[in-house]
Backbone as ProteinMPNN parsed JSONL, in Angstrom:
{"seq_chain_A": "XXXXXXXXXXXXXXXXXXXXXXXXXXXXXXXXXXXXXXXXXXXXXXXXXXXXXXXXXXXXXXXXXXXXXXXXXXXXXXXXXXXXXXXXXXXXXXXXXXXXXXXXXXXXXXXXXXXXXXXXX", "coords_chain_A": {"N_chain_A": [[-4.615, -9.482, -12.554], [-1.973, -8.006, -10.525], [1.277, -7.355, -12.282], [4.412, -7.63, -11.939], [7.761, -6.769, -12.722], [10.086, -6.921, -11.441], [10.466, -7.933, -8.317], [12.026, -6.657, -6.811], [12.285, -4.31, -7.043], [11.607, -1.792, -4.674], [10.68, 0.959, -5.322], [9.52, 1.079, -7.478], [7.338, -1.049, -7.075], [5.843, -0.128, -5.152], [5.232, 2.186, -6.16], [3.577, 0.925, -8.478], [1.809, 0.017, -6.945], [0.126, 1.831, -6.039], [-0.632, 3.207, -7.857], [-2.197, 0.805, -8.864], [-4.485, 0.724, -6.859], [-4.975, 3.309, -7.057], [-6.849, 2.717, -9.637], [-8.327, 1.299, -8.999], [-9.985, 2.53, -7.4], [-11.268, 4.241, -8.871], [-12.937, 2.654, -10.393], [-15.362, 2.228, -8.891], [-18.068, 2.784, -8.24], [-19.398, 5.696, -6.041], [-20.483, 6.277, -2.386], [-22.192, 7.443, 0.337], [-21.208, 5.935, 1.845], [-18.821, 4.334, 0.88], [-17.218, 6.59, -0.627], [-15.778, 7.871, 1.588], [-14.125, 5.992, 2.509], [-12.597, 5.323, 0.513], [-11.313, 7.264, 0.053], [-9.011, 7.706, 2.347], [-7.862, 5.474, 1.473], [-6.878, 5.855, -0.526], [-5.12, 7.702, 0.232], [-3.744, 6.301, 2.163], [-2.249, 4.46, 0.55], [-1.069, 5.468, -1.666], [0.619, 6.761, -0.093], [2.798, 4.569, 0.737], [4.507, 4.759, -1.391], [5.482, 7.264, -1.587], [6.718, 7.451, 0.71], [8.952, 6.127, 1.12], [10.497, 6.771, -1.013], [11.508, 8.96, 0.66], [12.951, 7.399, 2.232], [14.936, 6.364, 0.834], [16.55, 8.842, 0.005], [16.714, 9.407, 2.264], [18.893, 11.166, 5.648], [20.154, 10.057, 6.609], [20.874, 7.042, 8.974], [19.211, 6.761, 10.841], [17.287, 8.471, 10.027], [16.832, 7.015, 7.883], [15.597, 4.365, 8.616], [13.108, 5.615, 10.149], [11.643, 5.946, 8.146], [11.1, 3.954, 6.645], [9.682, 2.742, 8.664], [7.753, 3.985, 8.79], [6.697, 3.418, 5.635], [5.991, 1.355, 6.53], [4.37, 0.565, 7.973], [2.457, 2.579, 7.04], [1.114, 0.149, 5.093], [-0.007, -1.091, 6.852], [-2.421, 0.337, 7.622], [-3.259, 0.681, 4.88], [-4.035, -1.971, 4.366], [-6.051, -2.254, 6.324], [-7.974, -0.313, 5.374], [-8.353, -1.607, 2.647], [-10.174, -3.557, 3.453], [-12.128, -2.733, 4.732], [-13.394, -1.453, 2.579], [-13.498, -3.667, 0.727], [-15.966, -4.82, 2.88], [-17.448, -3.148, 2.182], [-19.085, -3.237, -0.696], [-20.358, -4.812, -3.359], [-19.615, -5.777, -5.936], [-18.385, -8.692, -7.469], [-16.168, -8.579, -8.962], [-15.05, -6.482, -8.37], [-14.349, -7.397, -5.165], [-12.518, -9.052, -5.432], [-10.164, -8.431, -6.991], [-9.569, -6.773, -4.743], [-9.159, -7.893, -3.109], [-6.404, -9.467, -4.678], [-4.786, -7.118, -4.335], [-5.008, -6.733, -1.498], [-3.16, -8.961, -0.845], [-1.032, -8.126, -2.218], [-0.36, -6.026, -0.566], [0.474, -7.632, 1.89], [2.697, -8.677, 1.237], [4.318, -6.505, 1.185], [4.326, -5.054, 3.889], [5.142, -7.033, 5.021], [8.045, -7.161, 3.896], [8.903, -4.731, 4.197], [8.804, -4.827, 7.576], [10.776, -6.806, 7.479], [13.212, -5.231, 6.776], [13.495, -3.078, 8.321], [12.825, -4.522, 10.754], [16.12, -5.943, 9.996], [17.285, -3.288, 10.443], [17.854, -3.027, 13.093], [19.494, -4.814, 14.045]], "CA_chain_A": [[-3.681, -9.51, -11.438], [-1.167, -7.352, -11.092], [2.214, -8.014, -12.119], [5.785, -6.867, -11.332], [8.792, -7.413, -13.341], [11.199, -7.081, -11.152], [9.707, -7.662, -7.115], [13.048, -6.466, -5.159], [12.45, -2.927, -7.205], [10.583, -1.576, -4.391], [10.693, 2.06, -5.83], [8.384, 0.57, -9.081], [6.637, -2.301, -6.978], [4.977, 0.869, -4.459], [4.56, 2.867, -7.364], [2.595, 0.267, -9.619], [0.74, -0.593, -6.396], [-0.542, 2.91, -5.741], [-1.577, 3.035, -9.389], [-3.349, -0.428, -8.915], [-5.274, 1.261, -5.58], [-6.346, 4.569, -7.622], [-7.144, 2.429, -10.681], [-9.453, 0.282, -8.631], [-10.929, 3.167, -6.498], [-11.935, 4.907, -9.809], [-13.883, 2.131, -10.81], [-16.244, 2.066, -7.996], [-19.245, 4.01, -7.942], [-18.897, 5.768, -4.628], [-21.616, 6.435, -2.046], [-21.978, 8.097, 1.477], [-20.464, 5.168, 2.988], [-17.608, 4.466, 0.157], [-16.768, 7.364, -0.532], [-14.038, 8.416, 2.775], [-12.98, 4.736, 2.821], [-11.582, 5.525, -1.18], [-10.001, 9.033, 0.112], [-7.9, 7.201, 3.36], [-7.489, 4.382, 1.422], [-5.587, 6.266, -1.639], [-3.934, 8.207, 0.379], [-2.113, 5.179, 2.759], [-1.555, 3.516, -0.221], [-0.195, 6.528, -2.405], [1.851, 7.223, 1.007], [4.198, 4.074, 1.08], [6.111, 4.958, -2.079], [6.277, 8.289, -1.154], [7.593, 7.237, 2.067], [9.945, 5.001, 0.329], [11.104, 8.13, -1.893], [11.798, 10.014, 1.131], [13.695, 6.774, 2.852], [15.915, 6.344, -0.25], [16.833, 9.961, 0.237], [17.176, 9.969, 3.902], [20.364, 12.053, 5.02], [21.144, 9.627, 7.924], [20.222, 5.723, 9.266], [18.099, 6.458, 11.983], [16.029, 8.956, 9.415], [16.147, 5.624, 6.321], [15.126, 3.877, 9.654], [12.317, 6.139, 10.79], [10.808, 6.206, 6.998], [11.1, 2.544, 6.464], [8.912, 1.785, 9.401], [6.638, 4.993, 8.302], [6.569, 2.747, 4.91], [5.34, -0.932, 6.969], [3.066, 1.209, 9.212], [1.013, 2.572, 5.855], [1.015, -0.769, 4.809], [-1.072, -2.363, 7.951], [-3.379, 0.726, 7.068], [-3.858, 0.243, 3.589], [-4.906, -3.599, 4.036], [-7.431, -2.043, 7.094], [-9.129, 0.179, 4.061], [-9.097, -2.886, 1.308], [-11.033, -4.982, 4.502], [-13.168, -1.933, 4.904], [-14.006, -1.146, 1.434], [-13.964, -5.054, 0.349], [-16.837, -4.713, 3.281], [-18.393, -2.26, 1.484], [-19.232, -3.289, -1.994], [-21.327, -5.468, -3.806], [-19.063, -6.453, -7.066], [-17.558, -9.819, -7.096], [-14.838, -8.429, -9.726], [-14.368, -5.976, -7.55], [-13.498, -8.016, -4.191], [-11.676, -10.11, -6.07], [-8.992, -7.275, -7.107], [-9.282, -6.298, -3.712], [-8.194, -9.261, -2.559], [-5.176, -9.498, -4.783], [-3.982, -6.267, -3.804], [-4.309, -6.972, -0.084], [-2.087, -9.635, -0.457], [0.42, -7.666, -2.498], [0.156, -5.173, 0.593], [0.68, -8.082, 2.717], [4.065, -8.761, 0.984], [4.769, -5.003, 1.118], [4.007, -5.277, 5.054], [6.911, -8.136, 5.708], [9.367, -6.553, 3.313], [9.3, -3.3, 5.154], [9.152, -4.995, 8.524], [12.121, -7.586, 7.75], [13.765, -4.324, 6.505], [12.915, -2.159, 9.611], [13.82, -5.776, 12.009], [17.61, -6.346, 10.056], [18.115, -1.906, 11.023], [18.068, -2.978, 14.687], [21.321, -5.663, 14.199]], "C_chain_A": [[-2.501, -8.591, -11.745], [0.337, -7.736, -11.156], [3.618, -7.213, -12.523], [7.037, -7.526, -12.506], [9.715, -7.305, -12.75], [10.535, -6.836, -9.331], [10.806, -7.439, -6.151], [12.978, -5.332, -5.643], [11.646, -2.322, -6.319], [10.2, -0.41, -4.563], [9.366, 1.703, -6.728], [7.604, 0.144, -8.097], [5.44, -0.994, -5.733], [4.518, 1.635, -5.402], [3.616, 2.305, -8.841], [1.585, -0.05, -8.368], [-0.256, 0.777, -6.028], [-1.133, 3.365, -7.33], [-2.434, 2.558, -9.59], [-4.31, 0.36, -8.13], [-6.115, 2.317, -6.038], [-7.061, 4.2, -9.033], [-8.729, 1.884, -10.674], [-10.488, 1.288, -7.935], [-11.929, 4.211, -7.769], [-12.635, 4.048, -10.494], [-14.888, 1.539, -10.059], [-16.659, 3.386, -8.318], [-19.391, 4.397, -6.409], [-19.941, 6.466, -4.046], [-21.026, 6.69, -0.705], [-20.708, 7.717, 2.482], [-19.049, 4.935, 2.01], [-16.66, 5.292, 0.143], [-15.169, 7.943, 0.319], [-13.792, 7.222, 2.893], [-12.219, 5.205, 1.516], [-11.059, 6.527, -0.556], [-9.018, 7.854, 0.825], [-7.35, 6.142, 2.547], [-6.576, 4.977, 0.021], [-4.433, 7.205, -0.714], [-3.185, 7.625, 1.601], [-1.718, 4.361, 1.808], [-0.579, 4.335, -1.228], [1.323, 6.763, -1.248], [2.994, 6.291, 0.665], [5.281, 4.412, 0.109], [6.396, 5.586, -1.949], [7.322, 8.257, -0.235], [9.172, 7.002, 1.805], [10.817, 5.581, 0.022], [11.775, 8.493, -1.074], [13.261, 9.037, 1.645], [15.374, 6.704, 1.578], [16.688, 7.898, -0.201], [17.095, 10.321, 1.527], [18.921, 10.837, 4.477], [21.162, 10.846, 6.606], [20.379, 7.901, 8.323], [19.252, 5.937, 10.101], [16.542, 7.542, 10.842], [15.357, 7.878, 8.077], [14.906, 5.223, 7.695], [13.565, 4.348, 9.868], [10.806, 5.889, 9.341], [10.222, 5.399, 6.66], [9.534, 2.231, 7.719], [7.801, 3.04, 9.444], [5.289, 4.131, 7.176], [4.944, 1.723, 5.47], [4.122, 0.048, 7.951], [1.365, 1.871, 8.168], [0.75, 1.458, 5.507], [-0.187, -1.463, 5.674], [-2.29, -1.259, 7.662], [-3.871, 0.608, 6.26], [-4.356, -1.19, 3.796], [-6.378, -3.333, 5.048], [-8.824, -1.775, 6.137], [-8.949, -0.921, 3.128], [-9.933, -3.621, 1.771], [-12.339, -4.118, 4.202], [-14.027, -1.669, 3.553], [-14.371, -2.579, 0.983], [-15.818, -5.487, 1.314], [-18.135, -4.152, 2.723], [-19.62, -2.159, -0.673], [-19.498, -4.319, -2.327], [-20.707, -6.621, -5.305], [-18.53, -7.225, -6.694], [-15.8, -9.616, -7.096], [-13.655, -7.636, -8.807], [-13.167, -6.484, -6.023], [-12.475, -8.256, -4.518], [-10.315, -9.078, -6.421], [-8.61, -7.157, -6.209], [-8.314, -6.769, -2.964], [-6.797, -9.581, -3.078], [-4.003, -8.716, -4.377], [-3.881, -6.109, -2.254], [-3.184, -7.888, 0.196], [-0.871, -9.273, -1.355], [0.969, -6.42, -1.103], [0.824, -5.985, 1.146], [2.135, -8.068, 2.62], [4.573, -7.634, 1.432], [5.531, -4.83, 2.783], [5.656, -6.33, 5.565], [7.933, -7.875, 5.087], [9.613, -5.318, 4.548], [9.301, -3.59, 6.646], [10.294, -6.151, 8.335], [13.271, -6.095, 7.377], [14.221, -3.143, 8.08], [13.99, -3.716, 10.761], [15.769, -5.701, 11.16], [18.316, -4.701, 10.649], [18.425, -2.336, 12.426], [19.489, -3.947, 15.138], [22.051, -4.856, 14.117]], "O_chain_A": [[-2.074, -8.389, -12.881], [0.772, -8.397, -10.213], [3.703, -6.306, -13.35], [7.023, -8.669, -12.962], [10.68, -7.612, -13.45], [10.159, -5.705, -9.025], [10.76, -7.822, -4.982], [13.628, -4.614, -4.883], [10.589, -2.07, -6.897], [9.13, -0.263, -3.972], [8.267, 2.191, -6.464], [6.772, 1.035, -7.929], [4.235, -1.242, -5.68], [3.298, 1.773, -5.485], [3.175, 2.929, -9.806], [0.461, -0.398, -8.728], [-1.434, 0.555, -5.745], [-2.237, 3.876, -7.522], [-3.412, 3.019, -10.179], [-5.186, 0.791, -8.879], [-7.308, 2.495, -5.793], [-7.742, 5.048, -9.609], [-9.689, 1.887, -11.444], [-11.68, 0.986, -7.871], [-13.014, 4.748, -7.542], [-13.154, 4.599, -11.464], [-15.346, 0.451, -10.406], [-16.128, 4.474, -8.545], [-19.497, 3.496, -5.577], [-20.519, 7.276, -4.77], [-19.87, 6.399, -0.401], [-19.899, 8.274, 3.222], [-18.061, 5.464, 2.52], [-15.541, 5.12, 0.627], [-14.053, 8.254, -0.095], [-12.858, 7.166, 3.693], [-11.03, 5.465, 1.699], [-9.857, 6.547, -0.821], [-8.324, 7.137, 0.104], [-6.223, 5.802, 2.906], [-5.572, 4.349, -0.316], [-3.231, 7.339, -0.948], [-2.208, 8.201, 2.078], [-0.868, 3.513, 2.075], [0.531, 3.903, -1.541], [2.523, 6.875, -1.497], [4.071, 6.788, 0.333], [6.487, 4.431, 0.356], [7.627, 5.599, -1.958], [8.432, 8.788, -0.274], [10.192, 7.564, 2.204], [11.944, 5.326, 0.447], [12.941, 8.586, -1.458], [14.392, 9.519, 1.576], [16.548, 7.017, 1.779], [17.847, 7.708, -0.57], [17.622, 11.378, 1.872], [19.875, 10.999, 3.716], [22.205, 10.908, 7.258], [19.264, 7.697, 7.842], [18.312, 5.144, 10.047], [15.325, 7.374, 10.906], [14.253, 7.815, 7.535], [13.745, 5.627, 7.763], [12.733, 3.447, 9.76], [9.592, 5.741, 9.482], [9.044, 5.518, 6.323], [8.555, 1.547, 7.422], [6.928, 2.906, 10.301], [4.069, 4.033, 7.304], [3.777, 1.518, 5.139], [3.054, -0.333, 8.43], [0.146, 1.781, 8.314], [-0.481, 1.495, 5.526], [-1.073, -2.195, 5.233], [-3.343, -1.847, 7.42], [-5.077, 0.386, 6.376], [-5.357, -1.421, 3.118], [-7.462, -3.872, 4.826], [-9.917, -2.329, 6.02], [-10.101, -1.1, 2.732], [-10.571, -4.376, 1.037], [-13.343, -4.541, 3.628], [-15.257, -1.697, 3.567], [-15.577, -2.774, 0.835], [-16.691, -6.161, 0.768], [-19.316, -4.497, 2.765], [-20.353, -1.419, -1.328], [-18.927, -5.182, -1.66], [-21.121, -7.736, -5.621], [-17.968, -7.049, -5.613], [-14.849, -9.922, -6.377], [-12.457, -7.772, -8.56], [-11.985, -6.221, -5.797], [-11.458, -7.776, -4.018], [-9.363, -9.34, -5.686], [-7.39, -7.287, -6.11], [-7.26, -6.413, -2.436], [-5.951, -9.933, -2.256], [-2.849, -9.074, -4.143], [-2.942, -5.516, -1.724], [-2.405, -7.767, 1.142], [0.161, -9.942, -1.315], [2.104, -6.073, -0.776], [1.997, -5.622, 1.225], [2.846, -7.627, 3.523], [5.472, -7.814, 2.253], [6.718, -4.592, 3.005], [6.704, -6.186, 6.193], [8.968, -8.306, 5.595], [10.395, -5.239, 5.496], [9.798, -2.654, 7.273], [10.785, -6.392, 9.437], [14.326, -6.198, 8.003], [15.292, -2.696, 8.49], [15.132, -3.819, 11.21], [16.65, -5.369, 11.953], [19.439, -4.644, 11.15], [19.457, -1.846, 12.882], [20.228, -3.86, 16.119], [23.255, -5.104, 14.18]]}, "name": "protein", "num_of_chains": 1, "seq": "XXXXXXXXXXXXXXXXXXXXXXXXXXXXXXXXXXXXXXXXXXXXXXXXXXXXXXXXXXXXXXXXXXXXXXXXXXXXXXXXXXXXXXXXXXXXXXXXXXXXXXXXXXXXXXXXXXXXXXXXX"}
């Protein structure tokens, strides 16, 4: 399982989860049908910290704003590809990862939309 030492860093906590995502996609043997779910699916999960990067760097609120809900928007993709690929594959061990890291997306997902909902107060 994977685990965080500090879960309000969300700089680290996107960047250990896009680690977890290409850690796990490199230990699948990948086949016609695998295969382009592992591309989309590293690169919406590689995306949110980038995103993140860019939001932390934004030069104005409505551009944190715009990045932030860039962030929560890869997020509902990346859990589509862990459904899709969890569909796809035969290992238990595997699911089973899968599964933990959809529900660290999930967290990911309501951080960046309570984040995104308090910009609009």
């Amino acid at each position: 399982m994977t685990q965080f030492s500090n879960k309000y860093d969300l700089e680290e906590r996107t960047a250990i989860f896009g680690r977890d995502i290409i850690c796990l996609c490199k230990s699948i043997n990948p086949n016609h049908i695998i295969k382009p779910i592992i591309g989309q699916l590293i690169r919406s999960a590689t995306s949110i910290g980038a995103n993140y990067m860019e939001a932390n760097g934004a030069s104005s609120k409505k551009d944190f704003a715009n990045k932030i809900y860039i962030c929560k928007k890869e997020t509902q993709e990346t859990k589509h590809w862990l459904r899709m690929l969890s569909y796809s594959i035969e290992d238990s061990n595997q699911k089973t990862k899968i599964k933990e890291l959809w529900q660290e997306c999930q967290q990911l997902t309501l951080i960046f939309q309570k984040i995104t909902s308090s910009l609009k107060n």
